[in-house]
C-alpha positions, 0 to 999 in steps of 0.5 A: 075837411076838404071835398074828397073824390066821390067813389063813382059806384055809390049807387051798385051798394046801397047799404044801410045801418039794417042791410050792414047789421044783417050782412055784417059776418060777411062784410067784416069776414077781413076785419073781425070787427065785431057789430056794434049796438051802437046805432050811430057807429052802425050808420057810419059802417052803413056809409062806408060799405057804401062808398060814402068814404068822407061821410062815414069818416066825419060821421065816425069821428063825430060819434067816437068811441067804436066810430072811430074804428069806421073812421080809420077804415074808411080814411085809410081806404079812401087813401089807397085807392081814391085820393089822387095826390100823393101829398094828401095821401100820406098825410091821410095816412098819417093821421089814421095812424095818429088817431088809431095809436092813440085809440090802441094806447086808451083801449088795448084790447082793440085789435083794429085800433092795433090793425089800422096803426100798422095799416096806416103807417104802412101804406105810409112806408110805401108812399115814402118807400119802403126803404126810408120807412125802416130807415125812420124805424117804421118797420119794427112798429108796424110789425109789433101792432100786426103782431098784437092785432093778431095775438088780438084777434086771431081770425083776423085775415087782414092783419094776416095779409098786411104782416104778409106783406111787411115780411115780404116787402123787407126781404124785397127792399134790404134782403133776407139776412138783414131782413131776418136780422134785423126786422124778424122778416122771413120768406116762410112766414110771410108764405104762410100768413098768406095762406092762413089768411085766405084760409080765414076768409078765402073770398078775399080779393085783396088776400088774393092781390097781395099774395101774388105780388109777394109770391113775385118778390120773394120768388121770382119769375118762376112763381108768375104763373101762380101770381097770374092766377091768384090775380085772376082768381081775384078779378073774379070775385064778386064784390059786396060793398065799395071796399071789396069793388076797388079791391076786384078793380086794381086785379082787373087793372092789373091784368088788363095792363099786362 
């Protein structure tokens, strides 16, 4: 594997197996991950809470089974926010979505090994463009593994926000009849998956972040003021571990841009 870019705030988040075991209901409040007994999965998690991206990919690999969910997680991250050429991207993308069908199909009861498919494949989607994405019939994939993760897993916030903005980026790119016929997305429901998830875990910046950008699409101008706010709201929050930092920084980013 290939030196990754470091995350250059390691040293605000020191998190070890036993800091992760105590605060694990607050660092997983997005996830509903539940804490593993396993102590080499709980180091892997230790690292990625961290900022220790590439470690805790190679050590959640190395130990399987619920490491590979640690894994999934801290590849995927690292690919949204930390990885600065595209081509790798996506193929990091490609292979959390690889790894974590395969993890669905061999444990069915899995919620995130359901959640990081869609994730990965959506993130993909984005990369290649949304449009190109249900072209290859992407879409009625990532919304079939939400749905399960969620059906899963119901206090799952995160699969909330990422159907959320699977029904809002469709009716963006094809339109809401098409949308509504063709992929099952609404404007209402995608709303409301909002809401539901800052209800499950109303600290989240990410929540926050992907709330605003698809009040914006689904609505308009006249919901820019609401979406300044969600992000101002996010740029506020106090992050706990490395993920949530990257999460808070894109809303500071975002607002310093406009």
């Amino acid at each position: 594997m290939a030196a990754w870019t470091a995350f250059p705030h390691a040293s605000d988040y020191p998190v070890t197996a036993a800091s992760a075991k105590k605060q694990w209901a607050r660092l997983h409040a997005g996830d509903a991950e539940p804490c593993p007994s396993d102590k080499k999965v709980l180091e892997a998690w230790a690292l990625f809470h961290a900022g220790e991206f590439q470690r805790a990919t190679e050590a959640g690999l190395a130990v399987g089974g619920a490491g590979i969910t640690a894994a999934n997680k801290a590849q995927a991250i690292y690919a949204t926010y930390l990885e600065p050429k595209e081509k790798n991207r996506l193929d990091l993308f490609l292979q959390v979505a690889e790894r974590a069908e395969a993890q669905a199909q061999a444990e069915p009861g899995n919620a995130n090994a359901w959640y990081w498919h869609a994730y990965a494949l959506g993130r993909y989607s984005q990369g290649i463009s949304v449009a190109k994405a249900l072209a290859q019939g992407l879409g009625s994939k990532i919304k079939a593994s939400l749905e399960k993760a969620i059906a899963l897993a119901p206090a799952h916030a995160d699969a909330h926000i990422a159907l959320g903005a699977f029904h809002a980026e469709v009716i963006d790119k094809v339109g809401a009849l098409i949308g509504g016929m063709t992929y099952g997305a609404k404007k209402d429901t995608g709303l409301k998956l909002f809401q539901q998830a800052l209800q499950l875990n109303p600290g989240s910046a990410i929540a926050m972040i992907e709330y605003a950008n698809a009040l914006v699409m689904l609505e308009g101008d006249k919901k820019m003021k609401e979406a300044t706010k969600l992000y101002e709201q996010a740029a506020a929050c106090e992050p706990a571990d490395a993920m949530e930092h990257l999460d808070v920084a894109l809303a500071r980013a975002e607002l310093a841009d406009d």
